[in-house]
N, C-alpha and C positions, 0 to 999 in steps of 0.2 A: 533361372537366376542363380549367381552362384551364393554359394552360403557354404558354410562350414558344419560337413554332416559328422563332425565330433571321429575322422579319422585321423592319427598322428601322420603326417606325409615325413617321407625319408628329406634329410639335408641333402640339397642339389647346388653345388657348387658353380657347376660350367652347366652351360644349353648346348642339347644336343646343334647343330648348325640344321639341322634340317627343321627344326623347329621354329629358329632366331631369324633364320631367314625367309620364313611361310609370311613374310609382312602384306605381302598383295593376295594370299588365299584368306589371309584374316580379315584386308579389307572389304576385295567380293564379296565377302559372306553379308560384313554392316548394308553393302549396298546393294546388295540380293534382297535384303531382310522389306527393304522398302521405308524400316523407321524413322529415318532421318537422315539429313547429310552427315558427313561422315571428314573430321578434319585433318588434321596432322596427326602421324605416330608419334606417339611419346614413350613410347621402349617396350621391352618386351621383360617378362621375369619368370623364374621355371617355379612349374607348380609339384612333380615328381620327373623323374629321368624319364617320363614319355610323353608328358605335356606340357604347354606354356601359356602363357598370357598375354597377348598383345592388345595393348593400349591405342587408343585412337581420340582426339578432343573428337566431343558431337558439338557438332554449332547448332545447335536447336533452340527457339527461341525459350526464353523464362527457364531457360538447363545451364548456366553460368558455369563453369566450371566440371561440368560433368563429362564421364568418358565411356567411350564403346568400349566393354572387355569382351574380344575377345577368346575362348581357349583351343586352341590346336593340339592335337596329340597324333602322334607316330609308335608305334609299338620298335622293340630293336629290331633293329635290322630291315626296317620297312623303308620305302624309298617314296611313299606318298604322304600327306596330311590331309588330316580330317580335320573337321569343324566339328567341335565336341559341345560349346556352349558359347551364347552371345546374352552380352546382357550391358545395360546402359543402369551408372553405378555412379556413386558420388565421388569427386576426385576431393584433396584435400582441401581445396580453395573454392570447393561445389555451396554452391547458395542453396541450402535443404532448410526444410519446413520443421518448425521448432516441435519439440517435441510433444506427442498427445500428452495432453490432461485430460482427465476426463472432468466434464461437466460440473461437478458436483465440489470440485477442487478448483475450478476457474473463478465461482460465484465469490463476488467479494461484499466487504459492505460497504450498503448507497446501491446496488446493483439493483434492487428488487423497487421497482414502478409499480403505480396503479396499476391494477390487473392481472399483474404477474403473478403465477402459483406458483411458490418453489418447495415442496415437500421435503422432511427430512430425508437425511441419506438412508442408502438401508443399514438395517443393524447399527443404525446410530448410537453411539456410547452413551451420548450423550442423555438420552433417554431410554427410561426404565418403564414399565408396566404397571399402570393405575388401577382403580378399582372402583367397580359399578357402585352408584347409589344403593342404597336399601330402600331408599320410600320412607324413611320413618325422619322428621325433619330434626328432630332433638338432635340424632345421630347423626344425619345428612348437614347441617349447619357447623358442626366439628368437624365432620368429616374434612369438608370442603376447608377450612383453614389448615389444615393439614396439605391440600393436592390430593385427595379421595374426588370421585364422583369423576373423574377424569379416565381415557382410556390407557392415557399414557402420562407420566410425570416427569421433572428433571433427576437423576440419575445423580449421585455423588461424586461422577466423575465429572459432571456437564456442569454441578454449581461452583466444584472448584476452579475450572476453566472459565467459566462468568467471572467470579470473585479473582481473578487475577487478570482479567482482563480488566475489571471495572477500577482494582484498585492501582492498573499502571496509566489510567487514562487520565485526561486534563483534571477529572473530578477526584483523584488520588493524594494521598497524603502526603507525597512526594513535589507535589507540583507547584510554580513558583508562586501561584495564590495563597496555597495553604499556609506555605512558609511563610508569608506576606502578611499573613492573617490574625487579627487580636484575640480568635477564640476558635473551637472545632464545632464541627456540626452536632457532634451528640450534644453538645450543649446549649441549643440554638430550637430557640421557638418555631421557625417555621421550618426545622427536620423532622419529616413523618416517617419511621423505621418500616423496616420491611417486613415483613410476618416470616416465620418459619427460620430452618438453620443460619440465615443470611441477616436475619435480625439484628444480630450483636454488633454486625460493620456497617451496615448501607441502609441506605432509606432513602428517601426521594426529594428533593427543594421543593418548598411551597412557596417561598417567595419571587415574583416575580421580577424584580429587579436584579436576582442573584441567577444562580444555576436551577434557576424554574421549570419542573418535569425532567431535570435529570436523573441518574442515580447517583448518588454522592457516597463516599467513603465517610466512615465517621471521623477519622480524623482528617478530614478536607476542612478549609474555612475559605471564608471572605471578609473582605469588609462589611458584608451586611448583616451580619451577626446581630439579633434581636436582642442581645444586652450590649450593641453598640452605641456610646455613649454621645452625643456631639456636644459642642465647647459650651461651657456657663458663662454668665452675664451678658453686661452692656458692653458695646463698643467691637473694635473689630480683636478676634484673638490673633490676626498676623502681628501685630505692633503692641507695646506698653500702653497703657494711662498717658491722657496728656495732659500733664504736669503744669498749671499754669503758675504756678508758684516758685518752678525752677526759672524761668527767664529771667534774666537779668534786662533791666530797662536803662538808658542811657540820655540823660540830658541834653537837647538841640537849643541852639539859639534862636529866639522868635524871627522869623522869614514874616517882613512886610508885603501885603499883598501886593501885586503887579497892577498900575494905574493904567486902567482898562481903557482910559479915552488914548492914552500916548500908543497904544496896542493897535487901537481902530484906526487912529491920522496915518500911525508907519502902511498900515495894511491896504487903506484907500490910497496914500502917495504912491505905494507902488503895482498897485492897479492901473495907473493911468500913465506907466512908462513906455 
């Protein structure tokens, strides 16, 4: 393959001709090689004053863009060409395969299904090194609200990366609920805090109608706020009192009833037309 083994090459301005013109010993060589068809030249470029590069399209299926390099060289004053290297290379408009990730940089979240083990990375920052029980429960029940009795714990660089993850997300004090909202969670009957350094911001909804088993920012809100108030009295709060005492009533002249027999003769006379 060619690659660049870190030597400066001298500025070559002109191609030797014996080089520029090796177009058919550069091709024999693609079609000696047996690795593919071999398409049109697409030019030639000097690599030092006694080799060069000849370019050729591969029409190779799933290689789009890709080209045969390629190098010939002639020493001065030599009257023949050699084939010095071939090698199939990405041209500028080559369909190439995105770049490696590795594994552990692909996994997003939602990625991880029933079943799936995905162990931390190595040398994770994220986590720091825990500390065996002792057996004694007085101790071992502290312990354990601290993250003791664990082999491994979060790390101060892993809760701050939590804590700013948790407080730019829907449940953040930024967000258009919170701002929406007639009080904050620290203030709110069904916020249960979080134990240990993360205490003082986050804790979790117990309420089911709101953001139930999330983690919430202390200053996040909702409308479900346990000293949320709903409207007092009778009647509907969209509209006032209805006011029977404001209407104005207005005098009609007594309407004699309609003589019911002249109603039934018109209605039979004109039944029988």
């Amino acid at each position: 393959m060619l690659q660049n083994r870190g030597v400066s090459a001298p500025v070559v301005t002109e191609i030797p001709p014996l080089l520029a013109d090796a177009v058919s010993v550069a091709q024999a060589a693609v079609v000696e090689s047996g690795e593919g068809p071999v398409g049109a030249h697409l030019g030639v470029e000097a690599v030092d004053e006694s080799s060069a590069i000849h370019r050729f399209a591969a029409d190779l299926p799933g290689y789009g863009g890709w080209q045969w390099a390629v190098v010939v060289a002639a020493p001065p004053g030599s009257e023949t060409v050699t084939v010095s290297e071939l090698a199939l290379l990405p041209g500028p408009d080559a369909l190439v395969a995105p770049t490696w990730v590795p594994w552990d940089e692909r996994i997003r979240p939602g990625d991880l299904a029933p079943g799936d083990l995905l162990p931390p990375r190595h040398e994770d920052v994220r986590l720091v090194p825990g500390y065996l029980a002792t057996g004694d429960p007085a101790v071992d029940d502290v312990a354990l609200e601290l993250g003791l009795g664990r082999t491994q714990v979060m790390s101060r660089e892993g809760r701050l990366e939590a804590a700013e993850r948790w407080a730019e997300s829907d449940f953040g004090p930024d967000s258009p609920m919170a701002k929406a909202a007639p009080g904050t969670c620290v203030t709110c009957g069904f916020y249960l805090a979080l134990q240990g350094s993360l205490s003082a911001a986050f804790g979790v909804c117990g309420n089911e109608l709101a953001a139930d088993g999330h983690v919430v920012h202390a200053a996040y809100g909702c409308g479900a706020h346990s000293d949320t108030e709903g409207p007092t009295g009778a009647g509907s709060p969209a509209y006032p009192a209805y006011d029977d005492g404001a209407l104005e009533t207005t005098p009609t002249e007594n309407i004699e009833p309609r003589d019911t027999e002249a109603v039934t003769d018109i209605t039979e006379s004109s039944s029988t037309l």
